[in-house]
N, C-alpha and C positions, 0 to 999 in steps of 0.2 A: 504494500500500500504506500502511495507518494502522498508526504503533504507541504504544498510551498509557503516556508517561514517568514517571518520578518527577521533581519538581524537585532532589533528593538528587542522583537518579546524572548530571545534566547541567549544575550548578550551576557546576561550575569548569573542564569540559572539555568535555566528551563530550555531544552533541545526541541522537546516536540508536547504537544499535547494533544491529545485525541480520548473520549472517554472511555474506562472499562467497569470492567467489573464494580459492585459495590461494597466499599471497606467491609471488613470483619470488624467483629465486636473489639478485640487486638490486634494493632496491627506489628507484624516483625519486620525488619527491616535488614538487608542484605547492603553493605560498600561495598563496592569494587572500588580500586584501582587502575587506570591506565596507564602503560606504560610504552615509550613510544619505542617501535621500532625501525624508523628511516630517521633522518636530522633532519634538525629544523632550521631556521634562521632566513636569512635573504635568498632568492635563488628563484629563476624562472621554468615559470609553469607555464607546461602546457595544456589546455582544453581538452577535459574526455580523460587525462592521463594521471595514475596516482600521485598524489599531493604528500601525504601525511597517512601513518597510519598507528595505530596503538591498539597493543594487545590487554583484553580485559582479561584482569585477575580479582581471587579474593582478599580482602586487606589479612587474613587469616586461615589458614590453613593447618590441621591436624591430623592425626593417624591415631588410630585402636592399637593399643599394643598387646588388648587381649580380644578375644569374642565379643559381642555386647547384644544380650537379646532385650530387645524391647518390653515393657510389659504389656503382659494376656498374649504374648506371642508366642512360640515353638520355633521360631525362625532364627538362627544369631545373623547378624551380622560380625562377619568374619575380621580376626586380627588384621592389622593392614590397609583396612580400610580409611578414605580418606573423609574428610568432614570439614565442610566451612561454614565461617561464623557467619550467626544472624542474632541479631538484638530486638529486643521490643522497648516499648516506651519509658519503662522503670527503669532501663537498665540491666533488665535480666537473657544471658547468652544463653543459646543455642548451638548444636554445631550438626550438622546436617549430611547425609548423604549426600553425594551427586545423582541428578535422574540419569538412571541406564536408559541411553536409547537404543539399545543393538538390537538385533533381530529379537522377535516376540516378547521384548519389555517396551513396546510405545504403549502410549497412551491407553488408555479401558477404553478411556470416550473421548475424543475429538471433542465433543460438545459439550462435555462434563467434567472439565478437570479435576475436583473434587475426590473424581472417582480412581486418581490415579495416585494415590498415597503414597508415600516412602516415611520411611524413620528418623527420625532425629533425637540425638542425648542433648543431656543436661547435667552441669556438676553444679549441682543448687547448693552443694554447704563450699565449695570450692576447694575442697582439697587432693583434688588433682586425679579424683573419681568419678565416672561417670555414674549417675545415680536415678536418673528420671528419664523418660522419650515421650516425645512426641510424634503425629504426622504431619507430613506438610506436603503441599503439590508447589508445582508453578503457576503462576500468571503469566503474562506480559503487557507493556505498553509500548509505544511507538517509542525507538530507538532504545528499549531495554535491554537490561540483563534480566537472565529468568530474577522475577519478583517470588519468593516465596511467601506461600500462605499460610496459616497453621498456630497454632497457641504453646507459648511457652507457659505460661500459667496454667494453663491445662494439662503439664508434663505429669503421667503418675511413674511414684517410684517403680524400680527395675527389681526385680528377687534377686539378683548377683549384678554387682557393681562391674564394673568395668576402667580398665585403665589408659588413657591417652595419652600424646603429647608432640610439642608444637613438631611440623617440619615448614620446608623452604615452599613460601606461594606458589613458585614455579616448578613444585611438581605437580601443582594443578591439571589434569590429564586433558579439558576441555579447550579446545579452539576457539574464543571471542575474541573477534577483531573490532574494531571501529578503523574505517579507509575514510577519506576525505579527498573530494577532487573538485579542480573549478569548472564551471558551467559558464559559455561565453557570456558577455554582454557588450553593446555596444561602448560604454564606459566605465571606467572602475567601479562606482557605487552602482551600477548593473549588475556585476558578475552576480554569479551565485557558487555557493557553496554546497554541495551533495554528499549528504554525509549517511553511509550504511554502516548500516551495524551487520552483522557475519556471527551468527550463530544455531547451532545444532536445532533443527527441525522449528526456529523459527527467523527469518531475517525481513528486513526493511529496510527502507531508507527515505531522507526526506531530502530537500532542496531548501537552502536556506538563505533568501534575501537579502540583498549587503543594503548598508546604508553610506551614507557619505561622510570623508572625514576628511576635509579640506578640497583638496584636489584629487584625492585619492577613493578608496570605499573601504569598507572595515566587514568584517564577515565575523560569524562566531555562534561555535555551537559546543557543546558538553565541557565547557572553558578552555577550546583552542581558541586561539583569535587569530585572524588571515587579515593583513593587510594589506589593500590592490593598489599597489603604486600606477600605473600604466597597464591597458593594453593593447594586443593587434589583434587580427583576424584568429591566429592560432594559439596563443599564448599570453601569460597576463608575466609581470614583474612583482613579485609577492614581497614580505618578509611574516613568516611563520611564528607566532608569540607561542608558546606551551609553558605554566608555571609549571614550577620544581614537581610540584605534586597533583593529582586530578584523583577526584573519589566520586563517584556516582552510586547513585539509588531510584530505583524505580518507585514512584506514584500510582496512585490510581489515573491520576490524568498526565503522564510523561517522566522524564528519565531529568533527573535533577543533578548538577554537578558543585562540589563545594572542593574547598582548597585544603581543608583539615577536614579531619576525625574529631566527631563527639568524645567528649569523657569514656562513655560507658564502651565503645570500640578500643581506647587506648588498653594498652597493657595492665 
């Protein structure tokens, strides 16, 4: 699904918005991280041709170092397995399966995500044990990371504890990209900005409206910022702004970018 932005309404937050689903009574919250993998800075571009790209991560990631069966379940999830953080509004962590999409684990229902549960721990006294799970599925919104759904307040204890602990983001096994490229215009505050997200069984992308910034135009979406010095028929004169750090979170209405981590995501 295409939708055409302003650089205005995305400039300092908000990439895309389009409506979805209707909050839960809790909601949990997932950051990513971007982190780029071309350079950035001054340098010309060409129309149609990759710009900028950044690989999504989670700002956390852990491993089972033992079994962990969920409660009322029969099922463990096995030593080894990986799990990334999600917070809710108190401040209380999660750490989550990844959705297996391989053969015969998609979806139950296309139209009922709901219906596609996975497991999630909990170390609710914090000491370095897993002790509670929950379920959760995905969502998505325009330009997301899967939004996960699900109650951490609702976590009930586990019969056998389980033990975890941190490893490196980047063995995160999942492929999300965000690419960036320009879209002609007759003048710099013309061009546009097309920015797809790249990921597993769901992807998009939107077109994003530059505005003027002198003689030049300014573009900006999930806190890159593109600014269009010059163009020609084929090609525009850029310089590329990316700050040090970018964390995003999915909405119910769009994928939202900030420069830090809350409290309750820090260590």
């Amino acid at each position: 699904m295409a939708v055409l932005l302003s650089a205005r309404a995305c400039l300092l937050l908000a990439a895309a918005t389009l409506a979805a689903t209707p909050a839960a009574a809790e909601r949990i919250t997932t950051y990513w991280q971007l982190e780029p993998t071309m350079p950035v800075g001054a340098q010309n571009a060409a129309f149609g041709k990759p710009l900028f790209a950044q690989r999504m991560l989670p700002v956390k990631l852990v491993k089972l170092t033992e079994a962990a069966t969920p409660a009322g379940s029969t099922t463990a999830t096995p030593a080894g397995t990986l799990l990334y953080l999600v917070v809710n509004a108190s401040g209380k962590r999660g750490w989550c399966t990844i959705k297996d999409r391989s053969a015969g684990n998609q979806a139950k229902s296309l139209f009922i995500p709901v219906l596609d549960q996975r497991p999630c721990f909990a170390d609710t006294d914090g000491d370095g044990r897993l002790d509670a799970s929950f379920g959760v599925f995905d969502a998505y919104t325009t330009l997301s990371p899967p939004q996960t759904r699900g109650s951490i307040d609702a976590a009930k204890p586990m019969a056998v504890q389980a033990g975890y602990e941190a490893v490196d983001v980047h063995q995160f096994p999942v492929e999300m990209t965000v690419r960036y490229e320009l879209r002609p215009g007759s003048a710099p505050a013309k061009t546009r900005l097309r920015v797809t997200v790249e990921r597993p069984g769901h992807s998009d992308w939107v077109d994003v409206r530059g505005m003027a910034d002198g003689e030049g135009g300014l573009l900006a979406a999930l806190g890159t910022v593109v600014k269009v010095k010059s163009v020609t028929a084929a090609d525009a004169q850029v310089e590329l702004i990316v700050p040090p750090a970018i964390y995003i979170y999915a909405m119910n209405d769009g994928t939202v970018s900030v420069p830090e981590l809350p409290a309750g995501v820090l260590p």
